[in-house]
Rosetta silent file (secondary structure, phi, psi, omega in degrees, C-alpha in Angstrom):
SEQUENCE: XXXXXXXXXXXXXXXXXXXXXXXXXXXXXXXXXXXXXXXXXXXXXXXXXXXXXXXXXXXXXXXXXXXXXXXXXXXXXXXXXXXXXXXXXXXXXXXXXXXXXXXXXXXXXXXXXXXXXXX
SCORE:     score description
SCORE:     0.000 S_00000001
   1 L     0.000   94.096  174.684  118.916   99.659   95.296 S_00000001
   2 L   -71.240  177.453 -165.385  117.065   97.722   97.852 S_00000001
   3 H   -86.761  -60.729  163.873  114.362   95.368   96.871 S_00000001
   4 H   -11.773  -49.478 -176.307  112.260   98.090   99.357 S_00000001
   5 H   -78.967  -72.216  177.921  113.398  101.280   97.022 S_00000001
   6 H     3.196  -81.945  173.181  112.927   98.787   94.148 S_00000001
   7 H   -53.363  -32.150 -163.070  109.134   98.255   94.977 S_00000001
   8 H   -82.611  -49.430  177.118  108.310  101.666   96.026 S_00000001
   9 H   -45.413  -53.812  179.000  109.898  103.278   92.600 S_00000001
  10 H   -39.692  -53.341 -167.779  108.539  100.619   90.636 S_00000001
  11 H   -77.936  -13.377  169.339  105.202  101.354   91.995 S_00000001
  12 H   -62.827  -43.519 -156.469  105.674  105.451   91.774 S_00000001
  13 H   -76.446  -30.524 -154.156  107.113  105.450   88.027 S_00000001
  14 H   -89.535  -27.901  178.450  103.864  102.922   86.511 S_00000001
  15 H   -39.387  -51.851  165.509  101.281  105.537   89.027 S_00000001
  16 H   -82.448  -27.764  164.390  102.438  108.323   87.296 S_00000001
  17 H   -98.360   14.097  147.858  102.578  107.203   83.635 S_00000001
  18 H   -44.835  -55.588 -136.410   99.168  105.440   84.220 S_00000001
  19 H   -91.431  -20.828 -161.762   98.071  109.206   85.115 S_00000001
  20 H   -64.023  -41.300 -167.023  100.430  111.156   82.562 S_00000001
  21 H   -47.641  -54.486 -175.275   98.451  108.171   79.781 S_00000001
  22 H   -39.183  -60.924 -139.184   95.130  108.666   81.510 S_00000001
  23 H   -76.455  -33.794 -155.358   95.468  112.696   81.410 S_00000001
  24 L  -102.722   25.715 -168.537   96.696  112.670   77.597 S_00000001
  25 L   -65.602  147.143  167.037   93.758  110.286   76.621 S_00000001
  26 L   -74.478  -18.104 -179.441   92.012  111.140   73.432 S_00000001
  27 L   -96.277    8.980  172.647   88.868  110.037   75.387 S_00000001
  28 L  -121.630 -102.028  158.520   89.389  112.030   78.162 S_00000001
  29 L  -135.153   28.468  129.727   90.652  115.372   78.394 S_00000001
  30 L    53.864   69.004 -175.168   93.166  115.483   75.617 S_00000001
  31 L   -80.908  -36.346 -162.555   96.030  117.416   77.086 S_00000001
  32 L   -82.173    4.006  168.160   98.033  116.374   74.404 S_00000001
  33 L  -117.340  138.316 -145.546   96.291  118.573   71.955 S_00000001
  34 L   -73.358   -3.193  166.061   97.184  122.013   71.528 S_00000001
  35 L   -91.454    7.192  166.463   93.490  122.845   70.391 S_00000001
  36 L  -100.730  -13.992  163.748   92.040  121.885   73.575 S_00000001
  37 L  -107.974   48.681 -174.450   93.845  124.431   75.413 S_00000001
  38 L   -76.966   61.020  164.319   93.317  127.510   73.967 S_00000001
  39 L  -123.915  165.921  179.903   94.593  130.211   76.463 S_00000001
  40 L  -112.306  118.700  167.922   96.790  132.916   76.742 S_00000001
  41 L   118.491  161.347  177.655   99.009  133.575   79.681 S_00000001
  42 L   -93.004  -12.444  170.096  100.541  131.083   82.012 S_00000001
  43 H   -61.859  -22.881  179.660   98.179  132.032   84.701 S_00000001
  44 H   -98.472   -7.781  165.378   95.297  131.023   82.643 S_00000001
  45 H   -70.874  -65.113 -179.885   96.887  127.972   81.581 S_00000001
  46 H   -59.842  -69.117 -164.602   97.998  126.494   85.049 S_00000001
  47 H   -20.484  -58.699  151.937   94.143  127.333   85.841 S_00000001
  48 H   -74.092  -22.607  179.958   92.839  125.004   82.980 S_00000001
  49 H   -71.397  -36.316  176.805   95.333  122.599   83.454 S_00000001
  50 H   -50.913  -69.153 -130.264   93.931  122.490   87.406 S_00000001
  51 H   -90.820  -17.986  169.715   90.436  121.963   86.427 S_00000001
  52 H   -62.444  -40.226  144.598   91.351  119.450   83.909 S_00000001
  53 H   -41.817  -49.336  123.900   93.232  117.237   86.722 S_00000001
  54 H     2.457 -105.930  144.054   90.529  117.999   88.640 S_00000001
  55 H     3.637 -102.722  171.156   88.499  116.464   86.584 S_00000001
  56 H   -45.575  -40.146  156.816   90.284  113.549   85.811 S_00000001
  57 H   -20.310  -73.275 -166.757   90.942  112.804   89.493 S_00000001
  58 H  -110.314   51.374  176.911   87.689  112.483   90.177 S_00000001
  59 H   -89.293  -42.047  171.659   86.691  110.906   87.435 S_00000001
  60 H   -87.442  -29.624  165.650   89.186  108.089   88.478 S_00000001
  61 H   -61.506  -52.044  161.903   87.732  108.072   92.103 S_00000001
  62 H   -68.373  -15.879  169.083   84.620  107.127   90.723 S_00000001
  63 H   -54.748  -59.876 -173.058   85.872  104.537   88.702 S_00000001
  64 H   -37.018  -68.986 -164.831   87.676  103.327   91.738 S_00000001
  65 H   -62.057  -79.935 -164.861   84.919  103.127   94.219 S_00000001
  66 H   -21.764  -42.256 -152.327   82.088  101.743   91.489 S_00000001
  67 H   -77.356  -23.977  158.012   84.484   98.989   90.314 S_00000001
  68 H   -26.102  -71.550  172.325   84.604   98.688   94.494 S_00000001
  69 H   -64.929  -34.140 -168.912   80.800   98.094   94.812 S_00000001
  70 H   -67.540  -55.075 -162.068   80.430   95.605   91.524 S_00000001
  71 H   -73.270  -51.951  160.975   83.402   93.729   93.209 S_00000001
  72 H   -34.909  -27.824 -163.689   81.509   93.161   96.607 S_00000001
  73 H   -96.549  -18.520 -167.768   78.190   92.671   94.599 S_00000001
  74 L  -157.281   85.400 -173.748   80.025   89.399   92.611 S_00000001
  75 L   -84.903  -34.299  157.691   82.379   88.251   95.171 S_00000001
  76 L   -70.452   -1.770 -164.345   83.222   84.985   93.117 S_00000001
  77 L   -48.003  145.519  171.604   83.968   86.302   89.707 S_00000001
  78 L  -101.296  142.894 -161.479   86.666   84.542   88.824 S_00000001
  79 L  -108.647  141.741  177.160   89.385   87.344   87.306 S_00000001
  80 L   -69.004  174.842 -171.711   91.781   86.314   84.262 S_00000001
  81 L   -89.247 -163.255 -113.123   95.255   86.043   85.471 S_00000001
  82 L  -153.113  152.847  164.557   98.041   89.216   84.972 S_00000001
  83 L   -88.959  129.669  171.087   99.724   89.287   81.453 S_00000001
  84 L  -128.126  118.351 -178.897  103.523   88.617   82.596 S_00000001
  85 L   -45.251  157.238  175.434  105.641   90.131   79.919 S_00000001
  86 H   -67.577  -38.032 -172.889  108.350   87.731   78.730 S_00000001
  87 H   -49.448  -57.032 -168.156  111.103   90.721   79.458 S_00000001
  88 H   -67.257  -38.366  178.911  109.784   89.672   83.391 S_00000001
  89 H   -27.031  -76.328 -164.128  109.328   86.132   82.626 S_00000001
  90 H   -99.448   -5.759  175.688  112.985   85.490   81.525 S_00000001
  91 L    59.970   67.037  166.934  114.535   88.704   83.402 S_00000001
  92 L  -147.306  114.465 -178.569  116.185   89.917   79.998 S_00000001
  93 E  -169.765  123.301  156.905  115.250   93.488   79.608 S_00000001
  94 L   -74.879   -0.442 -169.581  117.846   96.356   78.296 S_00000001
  95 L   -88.629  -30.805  157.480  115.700   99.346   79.749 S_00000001
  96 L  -103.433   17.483  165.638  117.262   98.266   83.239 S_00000001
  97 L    46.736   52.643 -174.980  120.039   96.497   81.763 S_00000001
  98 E  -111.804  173.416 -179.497  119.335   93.209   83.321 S_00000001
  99 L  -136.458  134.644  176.736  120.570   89.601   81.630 S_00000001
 100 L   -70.134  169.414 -147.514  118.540   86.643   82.107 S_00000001
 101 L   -73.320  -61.278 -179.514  118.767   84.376   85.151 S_00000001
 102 L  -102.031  155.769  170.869  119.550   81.579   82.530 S_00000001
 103 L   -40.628  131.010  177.244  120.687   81.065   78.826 S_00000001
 104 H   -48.898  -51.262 -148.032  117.775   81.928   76.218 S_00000001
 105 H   -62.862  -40.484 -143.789  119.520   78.465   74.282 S_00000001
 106 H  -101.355   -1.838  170.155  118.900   76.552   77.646 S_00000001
 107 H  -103.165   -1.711  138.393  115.205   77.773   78.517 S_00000001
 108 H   -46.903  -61.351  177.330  114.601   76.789   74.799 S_00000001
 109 H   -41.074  -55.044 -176.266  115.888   73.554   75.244 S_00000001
 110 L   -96.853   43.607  175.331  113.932   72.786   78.136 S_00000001
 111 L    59.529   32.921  179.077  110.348   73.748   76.389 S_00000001
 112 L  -123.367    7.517  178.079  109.677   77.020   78.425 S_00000001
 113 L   -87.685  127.307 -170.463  110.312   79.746   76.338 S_00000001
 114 L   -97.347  148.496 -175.704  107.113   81.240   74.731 S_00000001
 115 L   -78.261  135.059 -166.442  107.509   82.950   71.680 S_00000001
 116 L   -61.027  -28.801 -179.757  107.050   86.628   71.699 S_00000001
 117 L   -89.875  140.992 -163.767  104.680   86.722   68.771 S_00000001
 118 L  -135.518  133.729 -160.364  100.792   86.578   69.295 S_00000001
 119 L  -103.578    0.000    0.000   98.290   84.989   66.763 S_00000001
């Protein structure tokens, strides 16, 4: 696992469940409920599932470009900074079964640990 695969995966796995999230949106076209897809056969199925993807595509292309134009139209905005989970923070995260770079007790100690709970 190169740093190389690393980045490329990383950035494949959150692309697709951005689009799986996107696709199964209640505000969008609401894949995930079986009363929005009311066909019979799998040919008529993949068919709606196309135009719904469709859809949603370019639905997201136009986000993309407007949010494009706004940012050229207000070239100073200043943007809030990235949320950086704590899991990344402190590199202690079991879903890739990593251990942080240092003791929890000794990034306590030295005032930098933030507490996971938000008022």
């Amino acid at each position: 696992m190169s740093p190389e695969w690393d980045e490329f995966h990383d950035h494949a796995r959150q692309s697709i469940e951005s689009l799986h999230s996107g696709f199964k949106d209640d505000g969008k076209e609401l894949v995930a409920s079986s009363g929005r897809r009311r066909v019979r056969g799998f040919a008529a199925g993949q068919i709606l599932i196309t135009i719904m993807l469709i859809n949603f595509n370019l639905r997201t292309i136009a986000k993309f470009l407007r949010d494009e134009v706004e940012a050229e139209a207000e070239p100073d905005r200043v943007r809030a900074d990235a949320i950086v989970r704590r899991r990344d923070r402190v590199w202690d995260n079991l879903y890739t079964k990593t251990t942080a770079r240092d003791s929890i007790l000794d990034i306590a100690a030295r005032g930098e640990l933030e507490s996971p709970l938000r008022t």
